[in-house]
C-alpha positions in Angstrom: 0.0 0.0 0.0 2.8 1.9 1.0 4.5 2.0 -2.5 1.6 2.3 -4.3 1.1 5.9 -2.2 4.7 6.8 -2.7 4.3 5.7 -6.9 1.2 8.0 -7.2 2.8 11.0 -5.2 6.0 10.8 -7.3 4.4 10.9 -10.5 1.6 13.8 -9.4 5.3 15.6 -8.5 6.7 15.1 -11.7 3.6 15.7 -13.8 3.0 18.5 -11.8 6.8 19.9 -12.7 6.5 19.1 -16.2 2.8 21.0 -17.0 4.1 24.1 -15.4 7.4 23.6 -17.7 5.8 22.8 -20.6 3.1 25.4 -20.0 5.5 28.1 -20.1 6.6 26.9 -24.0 3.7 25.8 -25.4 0.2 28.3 -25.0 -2.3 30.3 -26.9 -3.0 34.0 -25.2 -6.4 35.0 -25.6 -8.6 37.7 -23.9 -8.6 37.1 -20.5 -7.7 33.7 -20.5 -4.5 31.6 -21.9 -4.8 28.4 -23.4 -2.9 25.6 -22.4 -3.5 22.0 -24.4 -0.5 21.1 -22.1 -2.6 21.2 -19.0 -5.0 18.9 -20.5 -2.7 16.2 -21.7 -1.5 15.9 -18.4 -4.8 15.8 -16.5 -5.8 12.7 -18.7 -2.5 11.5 -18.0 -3.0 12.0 -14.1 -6.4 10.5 -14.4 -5.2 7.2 -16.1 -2.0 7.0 -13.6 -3.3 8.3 -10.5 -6.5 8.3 -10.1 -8.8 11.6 -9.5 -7.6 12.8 -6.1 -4.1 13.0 -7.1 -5.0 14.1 -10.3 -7.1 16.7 -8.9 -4.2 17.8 -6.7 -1.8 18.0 -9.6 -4.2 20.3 -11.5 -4.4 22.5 -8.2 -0.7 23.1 -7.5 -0.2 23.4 -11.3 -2.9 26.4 -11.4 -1.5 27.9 -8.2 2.6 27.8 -9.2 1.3 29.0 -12.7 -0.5 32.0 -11.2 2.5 32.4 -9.0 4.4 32.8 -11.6 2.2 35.4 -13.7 1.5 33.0 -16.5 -1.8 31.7 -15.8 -5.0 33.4 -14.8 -7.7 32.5 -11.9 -9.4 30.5 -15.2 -7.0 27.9 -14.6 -8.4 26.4 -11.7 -12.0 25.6 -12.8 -11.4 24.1 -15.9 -8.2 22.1 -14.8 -9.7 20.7 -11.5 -13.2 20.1 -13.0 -11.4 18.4 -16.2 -9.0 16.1 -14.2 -12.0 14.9 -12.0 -14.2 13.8 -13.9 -11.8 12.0 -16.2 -10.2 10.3 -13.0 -13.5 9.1 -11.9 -14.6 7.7 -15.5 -12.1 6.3 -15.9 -12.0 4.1 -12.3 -15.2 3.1 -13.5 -15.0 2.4 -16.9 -11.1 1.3 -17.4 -10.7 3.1 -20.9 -8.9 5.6 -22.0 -11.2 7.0 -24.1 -13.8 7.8 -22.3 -11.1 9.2 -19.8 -9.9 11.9 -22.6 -13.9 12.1 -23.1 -14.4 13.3 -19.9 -11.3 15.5 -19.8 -13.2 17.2 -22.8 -16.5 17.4 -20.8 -15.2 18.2 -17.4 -13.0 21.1 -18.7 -14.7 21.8 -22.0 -18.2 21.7 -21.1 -18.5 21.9 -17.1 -15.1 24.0 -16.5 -16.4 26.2 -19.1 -19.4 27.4 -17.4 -18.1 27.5 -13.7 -16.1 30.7 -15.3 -19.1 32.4 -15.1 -19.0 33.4 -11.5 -15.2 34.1 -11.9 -16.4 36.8 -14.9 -18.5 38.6 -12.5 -16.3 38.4 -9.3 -13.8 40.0 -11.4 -16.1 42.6 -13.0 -15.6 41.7 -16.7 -18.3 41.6 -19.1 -19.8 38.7 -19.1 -19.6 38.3 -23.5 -16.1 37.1 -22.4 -18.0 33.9 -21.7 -18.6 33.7 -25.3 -14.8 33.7 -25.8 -14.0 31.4 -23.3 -15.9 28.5 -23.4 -14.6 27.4 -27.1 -10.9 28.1 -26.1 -11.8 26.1 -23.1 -13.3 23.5 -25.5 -10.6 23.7 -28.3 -7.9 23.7 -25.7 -9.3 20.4 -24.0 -9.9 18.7 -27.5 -6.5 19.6 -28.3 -4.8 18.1 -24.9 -6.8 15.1 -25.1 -6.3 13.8 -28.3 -2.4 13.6 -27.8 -2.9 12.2 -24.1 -5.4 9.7 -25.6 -2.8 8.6 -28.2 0.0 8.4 -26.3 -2.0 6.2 -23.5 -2.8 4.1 -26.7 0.8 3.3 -27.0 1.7 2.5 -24.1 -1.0 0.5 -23.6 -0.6 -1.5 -26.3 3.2 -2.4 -25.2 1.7 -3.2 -21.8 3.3 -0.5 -20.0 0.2 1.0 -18.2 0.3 -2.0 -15.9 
């Protein structure tokens, strides 16, 4: 039990590390928000390897160390930690990758997308910048996922998701 804690921990560390990293090199600045397709490859990579807890934690200290840093915007939190969660869950129940990238897509996409809302009026914007948001959210996701989804693919098929 012990190892299994310490395996999950290490990789929400590293994936962690590397989505801030990799976030800081690959992005799309729009409006009030920046895109990050990054974020969502790892989240269905967290949610295949860890689970949704640690997934959802990796999601959290990436949104917090990117806003740290200056290059992510309170955005980042509902969309990541809504995405990651759902994905983690579907995917304990379900045992496919797919429908884990599929609810990456939803969660962030979809759900993320619209828990924004109250995050556009807390920080007085106009609330058209909905109409921007939830595709980039969507396009970002889709984006994210389908590489995720692949790469799973492949390491599944060589047996290395054991």
């Amino acid at each position: 039990m012990k190892d299994n804690q310490t395996r999950k921990l290490t990789l929400t560390a590293i994936m962690t590390a590397l989505n801030v990293v990799l976030s800081q090199i690959i992005y799309v600045p729009i409006g009030p928000i920046k895109a990050f397709p990054v974020q969502h490859f790892i989240n269905v990579l967290s949610a295949v390897l860890v689970g949704p807890w640690y997934g959802l934690a990796q999601a959290f200290l990436t949104s917090v160390i990117r806003l740290m840093f200056g290059t992510a915007t309170p955005f980042a939190f509902p969309g990541s930690m809504i995405g990651v969660l759902l994905a983690g869950f579907l995917y304990q129940r379900y045992r496919k990758i797919g429908i884990a990238a599929i609810g990456e897509v939803i969660g962030t996409g979809i759900i993320g997308s619209l828990a924004t809302i109250p995050l556009i009026y807390m920080l007085n914007l106009d609330i058209s910048k909905f109409y921007v948001i939830a595709p980039l959210f969507l396009a970002s996701t889709l984006v994210g996922s389908i590489i995720a989804y692949i790469l799973l693919l492949a390491l599944n098929r060589r047996n290395l998701l054991k």
